[in-house]
Structures are given as C-alpha cells and as structure tokens.
Kinemage of the C-alpha trace (Angstrom):
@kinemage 1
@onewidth
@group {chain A} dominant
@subgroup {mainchain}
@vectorlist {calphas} color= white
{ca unk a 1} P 4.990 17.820 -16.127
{ca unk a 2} L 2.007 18.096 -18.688
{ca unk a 3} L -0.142 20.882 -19.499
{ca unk a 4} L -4.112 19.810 -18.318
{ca unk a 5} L -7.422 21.715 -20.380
{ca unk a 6} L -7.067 25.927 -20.231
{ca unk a 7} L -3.131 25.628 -20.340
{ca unk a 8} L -2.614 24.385 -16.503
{ca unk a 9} L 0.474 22.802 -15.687
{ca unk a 10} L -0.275 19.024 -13.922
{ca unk a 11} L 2.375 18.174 -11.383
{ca unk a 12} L 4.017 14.143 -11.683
{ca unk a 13} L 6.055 13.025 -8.923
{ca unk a 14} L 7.662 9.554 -7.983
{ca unk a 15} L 8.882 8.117 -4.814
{ca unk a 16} L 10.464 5.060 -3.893
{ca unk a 17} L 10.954 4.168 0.122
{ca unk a 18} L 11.112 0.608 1.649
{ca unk a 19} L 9.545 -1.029 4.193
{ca unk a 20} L 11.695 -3.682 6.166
{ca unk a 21} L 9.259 -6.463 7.856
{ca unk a 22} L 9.898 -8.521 10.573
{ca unk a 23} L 7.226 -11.377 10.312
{ca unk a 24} L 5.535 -13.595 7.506
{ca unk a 25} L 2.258 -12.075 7.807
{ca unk a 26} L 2.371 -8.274 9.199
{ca unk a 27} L 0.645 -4.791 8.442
{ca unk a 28} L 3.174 -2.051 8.279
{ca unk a 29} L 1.416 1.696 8.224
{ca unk a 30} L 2.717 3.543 5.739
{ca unk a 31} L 1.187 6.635 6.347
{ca unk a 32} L 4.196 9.025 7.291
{ca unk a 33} L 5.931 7.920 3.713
{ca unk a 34} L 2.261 8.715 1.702
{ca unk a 35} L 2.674 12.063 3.906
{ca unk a 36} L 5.903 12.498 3.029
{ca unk a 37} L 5.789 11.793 -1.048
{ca unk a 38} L 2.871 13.892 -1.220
{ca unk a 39} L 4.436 17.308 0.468
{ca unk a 40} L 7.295 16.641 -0.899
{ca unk a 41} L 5.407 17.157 -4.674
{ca unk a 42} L 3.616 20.319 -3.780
{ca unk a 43} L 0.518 18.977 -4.974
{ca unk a 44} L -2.395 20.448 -3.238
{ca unk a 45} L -5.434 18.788 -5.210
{ca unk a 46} L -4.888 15.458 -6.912
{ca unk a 47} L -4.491 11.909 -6.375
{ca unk a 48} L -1.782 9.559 -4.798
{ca unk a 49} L -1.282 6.166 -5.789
{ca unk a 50} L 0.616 3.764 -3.880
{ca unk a 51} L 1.968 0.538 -5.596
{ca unk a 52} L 3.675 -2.896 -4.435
{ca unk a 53} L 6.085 -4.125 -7.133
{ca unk a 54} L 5.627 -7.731 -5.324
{ca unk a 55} L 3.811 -10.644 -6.137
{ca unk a 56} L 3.763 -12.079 -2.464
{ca unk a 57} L 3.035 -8.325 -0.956
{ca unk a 58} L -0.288 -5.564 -0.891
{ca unk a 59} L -1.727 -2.595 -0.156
{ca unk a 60} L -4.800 -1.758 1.683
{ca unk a 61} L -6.797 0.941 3.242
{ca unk a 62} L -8.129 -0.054 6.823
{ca unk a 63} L -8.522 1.438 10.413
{ca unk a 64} L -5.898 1.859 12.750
{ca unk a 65} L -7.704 3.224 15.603
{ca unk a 66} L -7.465 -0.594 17.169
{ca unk a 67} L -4.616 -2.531 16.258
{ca unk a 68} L -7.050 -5.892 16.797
{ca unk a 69} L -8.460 -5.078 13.243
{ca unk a 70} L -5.011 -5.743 11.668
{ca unk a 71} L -4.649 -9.026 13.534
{ca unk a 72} L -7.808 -10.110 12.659
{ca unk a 73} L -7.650 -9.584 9.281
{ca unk a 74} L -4.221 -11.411 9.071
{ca unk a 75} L -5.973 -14.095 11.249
{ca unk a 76} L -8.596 -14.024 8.755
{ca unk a 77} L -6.690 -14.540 5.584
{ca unk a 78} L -4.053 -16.804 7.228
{ca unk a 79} L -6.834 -19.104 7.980
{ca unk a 80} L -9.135 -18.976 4.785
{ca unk a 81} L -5.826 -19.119 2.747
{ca unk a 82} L -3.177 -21.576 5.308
{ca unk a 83} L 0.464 -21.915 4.366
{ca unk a 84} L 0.490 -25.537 3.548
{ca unk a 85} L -2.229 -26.379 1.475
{ca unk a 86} L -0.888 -29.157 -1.089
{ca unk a 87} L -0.014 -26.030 -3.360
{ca unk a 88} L 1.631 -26.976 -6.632
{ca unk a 89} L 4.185 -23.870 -6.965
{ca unk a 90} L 7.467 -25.260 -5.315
{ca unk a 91} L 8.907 -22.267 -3.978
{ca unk a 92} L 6.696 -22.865 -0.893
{ca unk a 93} L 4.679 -19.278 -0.540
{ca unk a 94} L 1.701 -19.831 -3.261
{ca unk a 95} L 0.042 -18.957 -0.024
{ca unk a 96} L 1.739 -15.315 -0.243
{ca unk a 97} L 0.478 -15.237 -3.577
{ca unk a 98} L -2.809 -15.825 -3.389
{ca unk a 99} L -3.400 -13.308 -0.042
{ca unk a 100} L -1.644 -10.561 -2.198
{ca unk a 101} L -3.773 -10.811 -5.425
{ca unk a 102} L -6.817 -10.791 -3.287
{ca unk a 103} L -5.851 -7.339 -0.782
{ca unk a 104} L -4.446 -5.770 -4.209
{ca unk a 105} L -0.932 -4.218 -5.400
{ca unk a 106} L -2.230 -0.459 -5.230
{ca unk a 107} L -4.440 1.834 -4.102
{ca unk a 108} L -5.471 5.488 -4.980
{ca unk a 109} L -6.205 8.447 -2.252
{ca unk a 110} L -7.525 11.486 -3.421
{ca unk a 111} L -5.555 14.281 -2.344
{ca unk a 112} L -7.478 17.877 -1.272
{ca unk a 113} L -5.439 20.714 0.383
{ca unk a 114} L -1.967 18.817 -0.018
{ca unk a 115} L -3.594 16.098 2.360
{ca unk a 116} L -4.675 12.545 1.276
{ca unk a 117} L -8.403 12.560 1.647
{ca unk a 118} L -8.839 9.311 4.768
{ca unk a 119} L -11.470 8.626 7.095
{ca unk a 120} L -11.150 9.485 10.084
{ca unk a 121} L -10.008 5.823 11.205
{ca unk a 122} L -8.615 5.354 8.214
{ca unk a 123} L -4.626 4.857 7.433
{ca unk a 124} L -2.525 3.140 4.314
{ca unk a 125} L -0.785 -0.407 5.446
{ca unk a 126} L 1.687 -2.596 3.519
{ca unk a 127} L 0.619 -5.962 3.736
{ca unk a 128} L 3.514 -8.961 3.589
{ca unk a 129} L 2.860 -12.028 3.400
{ca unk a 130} L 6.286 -13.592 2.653
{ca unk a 131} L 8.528 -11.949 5.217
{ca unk a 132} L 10.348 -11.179 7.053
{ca unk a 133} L 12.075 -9.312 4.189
{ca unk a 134} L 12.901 -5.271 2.742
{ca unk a 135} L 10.181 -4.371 0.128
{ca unk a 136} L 9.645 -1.262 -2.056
{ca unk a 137} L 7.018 0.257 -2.549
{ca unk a 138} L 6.217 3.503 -5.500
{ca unk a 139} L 4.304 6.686 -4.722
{ca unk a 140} L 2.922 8.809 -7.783
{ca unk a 141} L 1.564 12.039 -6.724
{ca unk a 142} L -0.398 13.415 -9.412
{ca unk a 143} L -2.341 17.261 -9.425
{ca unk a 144} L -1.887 20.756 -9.529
C-alpha cells in the first residue's frame, strides 16, 4: 500500500484464479472472479486489470447478452487466422499465437462504487485458443 498526493493511502491487491477450458477455441466469462477480486480488495474507486500470463490465450471485453456474438467472433478469427496454415513454429498452435496477440493479454475496467464500470451488455471473457487446458489468469485491483 502507497501513500497517493494529500497523504491518501492507495489500496494494491492481487488475485490469481484459473479457468479450466474444455475446447480449442472458447470464451469463458470471467465476470464473477473480476467481481470477486475486486470486493474482496475493498476498493471502491479505482481500476482493475485483468492479465493472461499465456502466449496462446486473451482477454477481451464484449457482450454477453447473445451468446451468437462469442461464436461469431471465434468463427471469425478461426477463419481469418485457420489452424493449418503452412506455419513455421513446430509446436503446431502458431495459430493460438497469432489470435492471442491480436484480442490482447489484458484489459483495464475502471472501478466506481466497488463495481467495475461495464456497459450494460458488456462482460470480461477469457479467450483460449489452445485448449482444452487450466489457465491462470492475475487480477490487480488498484484505488482507494
């Protein structure tokens, strides 16, 4: 815990959790864990930032009002980026690779009144692209 300008102390709090997939390509909402980490730090205003420690995994922010948005944008990346594609990486999942570096290891949700700050259709997914396998994935909840 650091002091912020006028003497303020700034909570810092980590969280580890996993997320156990059961396909290649899935979206897994995460939103009860980002719930969780961010009660559990008694931060009330701040910011939340969730992080993949993968190379063949993501994070994103999308709507989960209709579950056909998930599917199509795993339909979507599956077919701009296939599986076998005359990659050079041997390990056979370059296609992994290149999905997570485009969705992006992290993302960062304002928090106000010890809630993250979504849209209303709005809700935090892990994205695997290698699976099925168990992931982690870090919380930092950072504010007063």
């Amino acid at each position: 815990m650091g002091l912020r300008a006028g003497g303020e102390p700034t909570i810092l709090k980590m969280k580890e959790f996993t997320v156990r997939t059961k396909s290649r390509n899935e979206t897994v909402n995460i939103d009860r864990e980002v719930m969780a980490a961010i009660k559990e730090s008694g931060v009330k205003n701040g910011t939340c930032t969730v992080f993949i420690p993968h190379t063949t995994a993501a994070v994103t922010i999308n709507e989960n009002a209709d579950p056909a948005v998930q599917r199509d944008i795993l339909t979507k990346l599956s077919s701009l980026i296939p599986q076998s594609e005359g990659y050079a990486h041997m390990e056979g999942n370059s296609d992994a690779h290149i999905k997570a570096s485009l969705v992006g290891s992290s993302e960062t949700l304002i928090i106000s009144g010890g809630r993250p700050m979504l849209g209303t259709w709005q809700s935090v997914f892990f994205c695997e692209f290698d699976g099925p396998r168990t992931r982690r994935a870090w919380i930092e909840v950072k504010g007063e």
